[in-house]
LUMNU-903465 format. One record per residue (C-alpha): residue in one letter; chain; y negated, x, z negated. Coordinates in Angstrom, 1 decimal. Layout:
LUMNU-903465
KOLRO   code   unit    north     east       up
KOLRO      a      A        Y        X        Z
...
***
This chain:
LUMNU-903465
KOLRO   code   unit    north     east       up
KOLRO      x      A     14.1     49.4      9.0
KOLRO      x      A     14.2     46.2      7.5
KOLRO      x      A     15.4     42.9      8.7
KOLRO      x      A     13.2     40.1      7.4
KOLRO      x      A     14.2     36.8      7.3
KOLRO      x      A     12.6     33.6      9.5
KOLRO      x      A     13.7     31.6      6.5
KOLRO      x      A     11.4     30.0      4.0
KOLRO      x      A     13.0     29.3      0.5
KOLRO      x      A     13.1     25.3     -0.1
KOLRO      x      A     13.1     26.3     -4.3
KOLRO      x      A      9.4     25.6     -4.9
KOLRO      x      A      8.0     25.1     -1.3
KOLRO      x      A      5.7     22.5     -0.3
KOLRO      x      A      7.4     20.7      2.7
KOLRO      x      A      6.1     18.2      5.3
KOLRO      x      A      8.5     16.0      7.3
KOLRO      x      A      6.6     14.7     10.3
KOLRO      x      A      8.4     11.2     11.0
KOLRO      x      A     10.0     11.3      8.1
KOLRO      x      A     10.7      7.8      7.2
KOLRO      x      A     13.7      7.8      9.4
KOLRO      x      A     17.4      8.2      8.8
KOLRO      x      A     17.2     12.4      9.4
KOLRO      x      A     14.0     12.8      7.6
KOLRO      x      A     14.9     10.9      4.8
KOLRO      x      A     18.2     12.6      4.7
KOLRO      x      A     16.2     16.2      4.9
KOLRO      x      A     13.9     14.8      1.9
KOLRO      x      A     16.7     14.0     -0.1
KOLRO      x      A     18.0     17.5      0.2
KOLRO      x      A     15.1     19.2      0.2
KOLRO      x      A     14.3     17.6     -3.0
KOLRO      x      A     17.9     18.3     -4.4
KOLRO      x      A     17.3     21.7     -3.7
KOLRO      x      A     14.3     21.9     -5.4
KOLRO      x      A     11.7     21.6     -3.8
KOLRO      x      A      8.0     21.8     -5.2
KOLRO      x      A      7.1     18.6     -3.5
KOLRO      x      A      8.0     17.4     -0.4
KOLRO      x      A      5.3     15.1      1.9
KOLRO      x      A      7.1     12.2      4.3
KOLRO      x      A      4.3     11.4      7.1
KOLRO      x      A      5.1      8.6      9.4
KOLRO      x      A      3.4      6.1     11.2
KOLRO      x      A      5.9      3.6     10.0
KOLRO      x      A      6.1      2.1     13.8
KOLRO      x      A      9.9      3.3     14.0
KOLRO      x      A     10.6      4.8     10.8
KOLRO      x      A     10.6      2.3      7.4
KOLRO      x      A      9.9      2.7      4.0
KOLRO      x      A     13.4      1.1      3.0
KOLRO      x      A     14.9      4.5      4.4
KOLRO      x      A     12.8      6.3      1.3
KOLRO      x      A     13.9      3.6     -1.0
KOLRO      x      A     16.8      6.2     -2.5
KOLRO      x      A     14.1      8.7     -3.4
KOLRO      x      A     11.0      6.8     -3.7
KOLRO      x      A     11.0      7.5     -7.5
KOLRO      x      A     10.8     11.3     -7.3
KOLRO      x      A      7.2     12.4     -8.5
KOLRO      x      A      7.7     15.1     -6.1
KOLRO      x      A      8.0     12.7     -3.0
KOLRO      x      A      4.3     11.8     -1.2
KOLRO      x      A      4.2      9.1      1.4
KOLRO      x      A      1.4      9.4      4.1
KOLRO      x      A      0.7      7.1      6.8
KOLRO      x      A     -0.4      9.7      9.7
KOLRO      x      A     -0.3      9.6     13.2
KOLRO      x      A      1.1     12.6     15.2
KOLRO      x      A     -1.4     11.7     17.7
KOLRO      x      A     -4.0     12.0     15.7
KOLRO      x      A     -4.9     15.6     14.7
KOLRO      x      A     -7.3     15.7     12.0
KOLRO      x      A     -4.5     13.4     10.2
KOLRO      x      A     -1.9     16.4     10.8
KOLRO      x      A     -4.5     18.7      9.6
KOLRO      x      A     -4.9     17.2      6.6
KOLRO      x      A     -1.2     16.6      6.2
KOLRO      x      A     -0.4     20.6      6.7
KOLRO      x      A     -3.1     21.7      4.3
KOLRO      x      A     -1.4     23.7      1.6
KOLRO      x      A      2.3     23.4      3.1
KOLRO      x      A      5.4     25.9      3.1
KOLRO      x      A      6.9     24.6      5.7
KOLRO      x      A      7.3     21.2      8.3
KOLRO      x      A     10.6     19.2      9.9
KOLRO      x      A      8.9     18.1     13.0
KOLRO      x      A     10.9     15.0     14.0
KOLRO      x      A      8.2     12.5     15.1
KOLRO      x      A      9.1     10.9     18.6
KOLRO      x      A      9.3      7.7     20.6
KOLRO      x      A     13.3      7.9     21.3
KOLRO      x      A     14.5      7.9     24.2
KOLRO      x      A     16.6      4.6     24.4
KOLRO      x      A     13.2      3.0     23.9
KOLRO      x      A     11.0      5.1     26.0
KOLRO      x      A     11.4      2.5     28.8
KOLRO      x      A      9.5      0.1     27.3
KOLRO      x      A      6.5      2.7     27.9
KOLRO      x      A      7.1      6.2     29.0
KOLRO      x      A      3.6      7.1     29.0
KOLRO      x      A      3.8      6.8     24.9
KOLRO      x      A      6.3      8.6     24.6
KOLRO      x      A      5.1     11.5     26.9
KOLRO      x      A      1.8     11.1     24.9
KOLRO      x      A      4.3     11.2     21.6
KOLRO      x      A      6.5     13.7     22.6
KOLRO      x      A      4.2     15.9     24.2
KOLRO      x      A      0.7     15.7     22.6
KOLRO      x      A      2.1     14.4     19.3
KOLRO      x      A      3.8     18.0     18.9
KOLRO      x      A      0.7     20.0     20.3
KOLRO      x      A     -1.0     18.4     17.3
KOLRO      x      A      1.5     19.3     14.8
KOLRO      x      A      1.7     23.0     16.1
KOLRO      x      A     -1.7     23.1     16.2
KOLRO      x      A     -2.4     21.9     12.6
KOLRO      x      A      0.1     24.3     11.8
KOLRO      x      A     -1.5     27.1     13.3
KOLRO      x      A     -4.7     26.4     11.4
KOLRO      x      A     -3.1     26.1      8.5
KOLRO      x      A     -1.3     29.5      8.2
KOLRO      x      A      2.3     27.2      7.8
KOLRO      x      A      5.1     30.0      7.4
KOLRO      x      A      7.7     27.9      9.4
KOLRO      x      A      8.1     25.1     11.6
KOLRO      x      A     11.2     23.6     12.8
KOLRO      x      A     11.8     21.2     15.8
KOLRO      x      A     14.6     19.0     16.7
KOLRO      x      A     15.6     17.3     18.9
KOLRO      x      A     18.6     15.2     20.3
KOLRO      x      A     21.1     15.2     23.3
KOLRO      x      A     18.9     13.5     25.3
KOLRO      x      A     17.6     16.4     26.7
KOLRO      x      A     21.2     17.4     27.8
KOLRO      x      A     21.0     14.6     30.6
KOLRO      x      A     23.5     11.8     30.9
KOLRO      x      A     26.6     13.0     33.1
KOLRO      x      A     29.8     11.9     33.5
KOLRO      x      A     31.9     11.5     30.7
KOLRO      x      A     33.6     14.4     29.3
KOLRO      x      A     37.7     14.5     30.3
KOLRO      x      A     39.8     16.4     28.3
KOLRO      x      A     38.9     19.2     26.2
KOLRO      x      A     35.5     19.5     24.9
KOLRO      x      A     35.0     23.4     25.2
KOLRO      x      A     31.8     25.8     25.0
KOLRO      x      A     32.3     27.0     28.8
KOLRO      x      A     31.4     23.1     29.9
KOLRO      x      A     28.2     22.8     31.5
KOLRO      x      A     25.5     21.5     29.2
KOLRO      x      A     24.8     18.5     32.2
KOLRO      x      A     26.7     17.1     35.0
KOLRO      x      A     26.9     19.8     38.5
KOLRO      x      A     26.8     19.5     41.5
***
């Protein structure tokens, strides 16, 4: 039997970086492009994310900027069509989620169906989602060793 492999190569894939005009997308898009990339798509609504953090890159013809919407799925559809692979980092963080919650449910939630979903009809190989330490809770702090037997959120 054969193993195959969940990865897709980055040498000559067409990547899409949902959010990517932000300090980890821009980061990924610089490596992906390092790595050779075939051309690599930044879509961001530009309401956190700027086009500053692309300045670094902004010259390689391989790089396309799209303004999209992860809420808005014929926009994701569009942005998919044709693609290897997509970073899925789009989100309303949560150190500003208090402002509104309900946009970044909507966001976080239904901004994610729609990327899956465009995915899905797009026949995308692989998609890969982050996301942050948020979700571990904030607990106490940490005393003494850090060690992989700690629970992952405060107990009891």
């Amino acid at each position: 039997m054969t193993k195959a492999s969940a990865a897709v190569p980055i040498k000559g894939a067409k990547i899409a970086i949902m959010g990517g005009a932000s300090l980890v997308g821009s980061a990924s898009a610089e490596l992906f492009l390092k790595e050779g990339a075939a051309e690599v798509i930044i879509v961001d609504n530009f309401y956190q994310g700027a086009a500053a953090a692309l300045s670094h890159i902004a010259d390689d013809p391989r790089l396309k900027i799209v303004r999209g919407d992860v809420l808005r799925l014929p926009q994701m559809i569009e942005a998919t069509r044709g693609v290897d692979a997509v970073l899925q980092l789009a989100a309303v963080m949560t150190i500003t989620m208090h402002e509104d919650p309900w946009v970044g449910l909507d966001v976080n939630v239904r901004g994610v169906q729609n990327v899956l979903e465009a995915c899905r009809l797009n026949g995308v190989k692989k998609v890969v989602f982050t996301s942050s330490t948020a979700v571990y809770g904030y607990g106490p702090s940490i005393k003494g060793d850090l060690v992989e037997t700690l629970p992952l959120h405060s107990v009891g």
